[in-house]
C-alpha positions in Angstrom: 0.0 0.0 0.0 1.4 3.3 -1.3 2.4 5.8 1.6 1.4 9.9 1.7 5.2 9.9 1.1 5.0 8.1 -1.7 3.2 10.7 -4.0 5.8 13.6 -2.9 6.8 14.8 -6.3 10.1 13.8 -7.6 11.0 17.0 -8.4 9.2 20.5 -9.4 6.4 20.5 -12.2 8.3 22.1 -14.8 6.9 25.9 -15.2 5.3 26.8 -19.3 7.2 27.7 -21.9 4.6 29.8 -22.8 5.4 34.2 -21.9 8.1 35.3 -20.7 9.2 32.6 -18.0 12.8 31.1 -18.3 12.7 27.3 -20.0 13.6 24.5 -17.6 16.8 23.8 -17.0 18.5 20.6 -18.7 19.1 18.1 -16.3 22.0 15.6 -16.6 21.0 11.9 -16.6 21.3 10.8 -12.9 23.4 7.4 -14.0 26.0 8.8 -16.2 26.7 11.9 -13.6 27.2 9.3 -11.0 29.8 6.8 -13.1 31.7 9.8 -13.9 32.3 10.8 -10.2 32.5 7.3 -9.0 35.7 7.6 -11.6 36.8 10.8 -10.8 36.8 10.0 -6.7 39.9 7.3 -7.3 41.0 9.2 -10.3 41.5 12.2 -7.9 43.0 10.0 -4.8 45.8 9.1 -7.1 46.4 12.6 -8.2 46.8 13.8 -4.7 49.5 11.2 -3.9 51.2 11.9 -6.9 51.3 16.2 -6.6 53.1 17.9 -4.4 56.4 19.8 -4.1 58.5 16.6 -3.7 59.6 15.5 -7.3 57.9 11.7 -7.4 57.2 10.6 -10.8 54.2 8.9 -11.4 55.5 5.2 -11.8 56.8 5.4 -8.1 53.6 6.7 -7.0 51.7 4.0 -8.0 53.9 1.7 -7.3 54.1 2.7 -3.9 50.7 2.8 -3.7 50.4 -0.9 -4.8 53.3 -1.8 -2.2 51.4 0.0 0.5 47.5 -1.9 -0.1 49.3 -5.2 -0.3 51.9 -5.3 1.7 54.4 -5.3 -0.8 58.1 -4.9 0.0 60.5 -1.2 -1.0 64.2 -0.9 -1.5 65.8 0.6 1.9 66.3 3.9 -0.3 62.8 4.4 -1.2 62.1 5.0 2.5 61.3 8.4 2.1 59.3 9.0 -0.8 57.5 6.3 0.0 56.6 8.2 3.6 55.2 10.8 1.5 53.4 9.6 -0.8 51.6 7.0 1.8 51.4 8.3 5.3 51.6 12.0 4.4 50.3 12.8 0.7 47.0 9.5 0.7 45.8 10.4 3.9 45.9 13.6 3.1 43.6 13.2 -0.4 41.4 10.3 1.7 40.6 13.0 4.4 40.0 15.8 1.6 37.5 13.1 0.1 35.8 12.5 3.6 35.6 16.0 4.3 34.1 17.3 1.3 31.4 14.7 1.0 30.4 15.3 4.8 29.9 19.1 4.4 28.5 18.4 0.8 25.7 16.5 2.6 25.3 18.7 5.7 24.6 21.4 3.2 22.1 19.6 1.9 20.7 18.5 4.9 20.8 22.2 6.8 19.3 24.2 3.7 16.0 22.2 3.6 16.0 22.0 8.0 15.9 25.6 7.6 14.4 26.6 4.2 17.5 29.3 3.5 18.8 29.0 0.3 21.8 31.1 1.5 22.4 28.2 4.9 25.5 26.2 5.1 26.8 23.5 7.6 28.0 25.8 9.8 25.0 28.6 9.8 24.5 26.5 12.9 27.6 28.4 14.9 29.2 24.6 15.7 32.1 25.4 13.4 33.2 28.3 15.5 32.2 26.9 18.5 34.8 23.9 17.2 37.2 26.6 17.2 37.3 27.9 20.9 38.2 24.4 21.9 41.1 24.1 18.8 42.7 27.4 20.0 42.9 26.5 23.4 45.0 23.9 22.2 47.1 25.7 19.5 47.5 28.4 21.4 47.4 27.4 25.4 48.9 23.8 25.4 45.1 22.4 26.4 44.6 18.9 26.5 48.5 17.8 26.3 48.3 15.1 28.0 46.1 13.8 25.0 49.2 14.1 22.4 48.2 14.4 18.8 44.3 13.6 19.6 44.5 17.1 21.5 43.5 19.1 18.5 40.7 16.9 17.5 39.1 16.2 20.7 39.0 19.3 21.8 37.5 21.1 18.7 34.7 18.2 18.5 33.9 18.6 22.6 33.6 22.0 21.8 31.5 21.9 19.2 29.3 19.0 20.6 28.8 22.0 23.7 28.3 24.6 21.0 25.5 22.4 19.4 24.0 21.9 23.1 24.4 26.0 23.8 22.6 26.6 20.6 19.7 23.9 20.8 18.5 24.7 24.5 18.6 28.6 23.3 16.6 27.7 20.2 13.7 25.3 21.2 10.7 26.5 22.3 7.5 24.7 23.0 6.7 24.7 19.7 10.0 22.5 19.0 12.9 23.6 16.6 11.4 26.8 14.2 13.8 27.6 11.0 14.2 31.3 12.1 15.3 30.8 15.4 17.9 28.0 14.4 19.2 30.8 11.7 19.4 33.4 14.7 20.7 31.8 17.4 23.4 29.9 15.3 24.4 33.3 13.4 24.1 34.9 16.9 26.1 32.3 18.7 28.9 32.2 15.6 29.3 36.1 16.1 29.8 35.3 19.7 32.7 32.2 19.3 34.6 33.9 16.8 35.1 36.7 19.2 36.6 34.3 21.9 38.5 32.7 19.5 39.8 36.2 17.7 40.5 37.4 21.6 42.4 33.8 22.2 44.9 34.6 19.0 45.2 38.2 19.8 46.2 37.1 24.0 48.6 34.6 22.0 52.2 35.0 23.6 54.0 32.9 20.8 53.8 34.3 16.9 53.7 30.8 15.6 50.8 29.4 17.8 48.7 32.7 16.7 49.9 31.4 13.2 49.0 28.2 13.1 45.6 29.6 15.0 44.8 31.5 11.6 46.0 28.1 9.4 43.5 26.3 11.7 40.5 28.5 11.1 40.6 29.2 7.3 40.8 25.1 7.0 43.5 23.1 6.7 44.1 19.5 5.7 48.2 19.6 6.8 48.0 17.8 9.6 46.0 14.9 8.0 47.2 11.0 9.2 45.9 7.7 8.7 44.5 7.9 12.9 42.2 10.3 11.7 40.4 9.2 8.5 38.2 6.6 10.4 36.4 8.5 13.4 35.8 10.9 10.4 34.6 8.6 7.9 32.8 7.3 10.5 30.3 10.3 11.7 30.4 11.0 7.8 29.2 7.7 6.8 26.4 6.8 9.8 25.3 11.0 8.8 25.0 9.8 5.1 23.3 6.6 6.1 20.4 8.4 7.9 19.9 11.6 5.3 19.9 9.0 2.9 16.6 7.1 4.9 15.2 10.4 5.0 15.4 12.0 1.4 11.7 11.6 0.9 10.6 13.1 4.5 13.6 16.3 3.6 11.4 16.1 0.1 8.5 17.0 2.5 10.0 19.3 4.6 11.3 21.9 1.8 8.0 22.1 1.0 6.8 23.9 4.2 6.1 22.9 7.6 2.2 22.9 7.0 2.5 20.5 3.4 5.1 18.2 5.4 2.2 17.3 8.1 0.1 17.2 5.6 2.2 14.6 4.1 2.5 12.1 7.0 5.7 13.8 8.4 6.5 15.4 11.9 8.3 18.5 11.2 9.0 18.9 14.5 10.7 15.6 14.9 12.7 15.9 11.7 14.2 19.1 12.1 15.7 18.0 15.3 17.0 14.8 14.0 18.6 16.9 11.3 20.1 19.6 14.1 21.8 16.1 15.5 23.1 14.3 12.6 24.0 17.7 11.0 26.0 19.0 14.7 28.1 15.8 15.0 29.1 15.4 11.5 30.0 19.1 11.3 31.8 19.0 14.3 33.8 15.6 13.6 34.8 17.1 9.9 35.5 20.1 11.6 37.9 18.5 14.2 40.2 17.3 11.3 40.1 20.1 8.5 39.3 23.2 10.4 36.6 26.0 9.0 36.5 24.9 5.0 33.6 27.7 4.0 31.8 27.6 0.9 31.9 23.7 -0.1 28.7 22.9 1.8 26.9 26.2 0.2 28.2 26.1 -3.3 27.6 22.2 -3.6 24.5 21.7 -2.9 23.3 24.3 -5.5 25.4 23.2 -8.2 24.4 19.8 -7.3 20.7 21.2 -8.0 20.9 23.0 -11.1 22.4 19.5 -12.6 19.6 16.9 -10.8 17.0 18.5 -9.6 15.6 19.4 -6.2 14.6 15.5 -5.4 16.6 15.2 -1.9 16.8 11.5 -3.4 19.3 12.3 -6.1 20.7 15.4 -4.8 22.4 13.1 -1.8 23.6 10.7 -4.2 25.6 13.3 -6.0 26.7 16.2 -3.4 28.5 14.1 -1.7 30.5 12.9 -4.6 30.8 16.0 -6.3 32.0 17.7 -2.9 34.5 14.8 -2.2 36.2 15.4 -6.0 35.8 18.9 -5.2 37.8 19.7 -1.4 40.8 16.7 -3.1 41.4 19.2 -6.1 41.0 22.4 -4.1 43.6 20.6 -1.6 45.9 20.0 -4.3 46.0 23.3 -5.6 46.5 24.4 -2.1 50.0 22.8 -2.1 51.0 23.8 -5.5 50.3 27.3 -5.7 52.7 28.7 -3.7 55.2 25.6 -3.2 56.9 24.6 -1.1 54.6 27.2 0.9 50.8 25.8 1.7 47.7 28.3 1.2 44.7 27.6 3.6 41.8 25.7 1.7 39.5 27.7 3.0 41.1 30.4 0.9 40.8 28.6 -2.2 37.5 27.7 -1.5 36.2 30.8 -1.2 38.1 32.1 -4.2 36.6 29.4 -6.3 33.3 29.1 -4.7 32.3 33.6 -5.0 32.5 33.8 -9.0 30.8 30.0 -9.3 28.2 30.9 -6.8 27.4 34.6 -8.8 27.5 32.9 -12.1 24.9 30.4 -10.8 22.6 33.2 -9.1 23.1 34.9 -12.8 21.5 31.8 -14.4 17.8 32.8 -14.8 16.8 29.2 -15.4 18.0 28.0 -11.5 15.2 29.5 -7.8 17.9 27.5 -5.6 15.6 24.0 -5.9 12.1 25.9 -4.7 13.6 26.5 -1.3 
């Protein structure tokens, strides 16, 4: 027996091509947009263990790589450039990958919670509240009896606090409403990035101020093999259940009223959403640092190529984002080599002109949000 759920449209009835109205955009078949990222992901892995400052060519770096998934032995003299390419450059590219898709999905995920065409993973203030807790530790020494899980625990307790500090000032009776998750997170992201530009400022020591800065503009440097799985993880179980839910977020873009209409607790969902959304922000956050623009721009572009159907659009974000934050991390260590630009720099500098070119298209309203 079909479900209410079950007759949520797909996607938007396509508006007359009769007047004056812009004609539909083209949309590109769902299967052949997902083969060609399912290539482009290892495709792209490769690439970022083969580019870099260090002069590898490419027949060492996948031979390494074979030597390194089968246990293959390495001349005594290949030592090194085998240490790059497989414990620094792959785990690198892997954590790029795991990143990007989490925030690619988040976006998703947060844009239809709150019905803002203009929200992002961290409109919800638990990237800057990461970022108290990661200063303390750049900057202060906290948490040194923890070694190198300092950083990361400390940004993720701090965000998981943050995401508590902004849920009990957001509920009311009436549950989780989209403006008041919009205004206490912008509120409460004003607030944490003040502590956090007070922290670098009190800094005694230039280079913890420094790596302060590196930390909150994003940054994929200090990338090992320990951290990919608590990552992958959060990512994973946070695609796992937006995935179960793309026909109730189908619902919920449509407005509150049409979604209980519909069969589906609005209520209920958004705060399931503020969960999943919180801890995979805040794990992804842990590891890369502030990376803006990926979970904004993403989604969007994701849109104008698929449609507003939640279904597709969480097959493909998360892809597209993952192929995305691996090239943007690449370029991060070429453009200024040996140097390293922040991703969140690049990100941004891609992600203005793309974003403007897409408002400019009159054929794309941002997926009826």
């Amino acid at each position: 027996m079909a479900t209410s759920l079950d007759r949520i449209p797909a996607k938007p009835a396509r508006p007359s091509r009769v007047g004056t109205g812009p004609a539909p955009p083209r949309r590109v078949p769902l299967p052949l947009l997902l083969a060609a990222l399912c290539l482009a992901l290892p495709v792209s892995l490769v690439c970022g263990a083969a580019l870099g400052a260090s002069g590898i060519s490419w027949a060492e770096v996948l031979r390494y790589l074979w030597a390194g998934l089968t246990g293959g032995a390495i001349r005594a003299d290949e030592v090194p450039a085998y240490t790059i390419v497989w414990e620094l450059r792959l785990p690198r590219a892997v954590l790029a990958a795991v990143v990007g898709a989490g925030l690619s999905a988040i976006g998703v995920a947060v844009q239809a919670m709150v019905r803002n065409a203009l929200a992002d993973p961290f409109v919800l203030g638990i990237s800057s509240g990461a970022a108290v807790g990661a200063n303390a530790v750049l900057i202060f020494g906290a948490l040194g009896a923890l070694g190198i899980w300092a950083l990361s625990t400390a940004a993720f307790l701090s965000a998981l606090l943050a995401m508590l500090l902004v849920y009990a000032v957001a509920r009311t009776e009436r549950g989780l409403t989209p403006l008041r998750l919009v205004l206490t997170g912008t509120a409460m992201y004003y607030g944490f990035s003040a502590v956090t530009t007070f922290m670098v400022f009190a800094a005694e020591r230039g280079e913890a101020a420094r790596s302060a800065m590196m930390w909150l503009l994003g940054s994929l440097s200090g990338a090992n093999w320990a951290a990919v799985p608590i990552a992958a993880g959060a990512v994973l179980g946070g695609l796992a259940h937006l995935g179960w839910s793309a026909r109730r977020l189908n619902a919920l873009a449509m407005g509150d009223e049409t979604a209980a209409a519909l069969g589906v607790d609005p209520g209920r969902l958004r705060k399931e959403l503020f969960l999943v959304s919180a801890a995979v922000t805040g794990a992804v956050v842990a590891v890369s640092g502030a990376i803006g623009f990926v979970g904004l721009m993403v989604p969007h572009a994701v849109r104008m190529l698929v449609g507003a159907d939640h279904r597709r659009l969480l097959a493909v974000a998360p892809l597209a984002g993952a192929v995305l934050l691996i090239w943007v991390d690449i370029l991060s260590r070429l453009v200024l080599a040996p140097a390293e630009l922040p991703v969140g720099v690049l990100t941004a500098v891609i992600g203005v002109p793309c974003f403007i070119l897409l408002m400019r298209r009159r054929s794309y309203s941002f997926g009826g949000i």
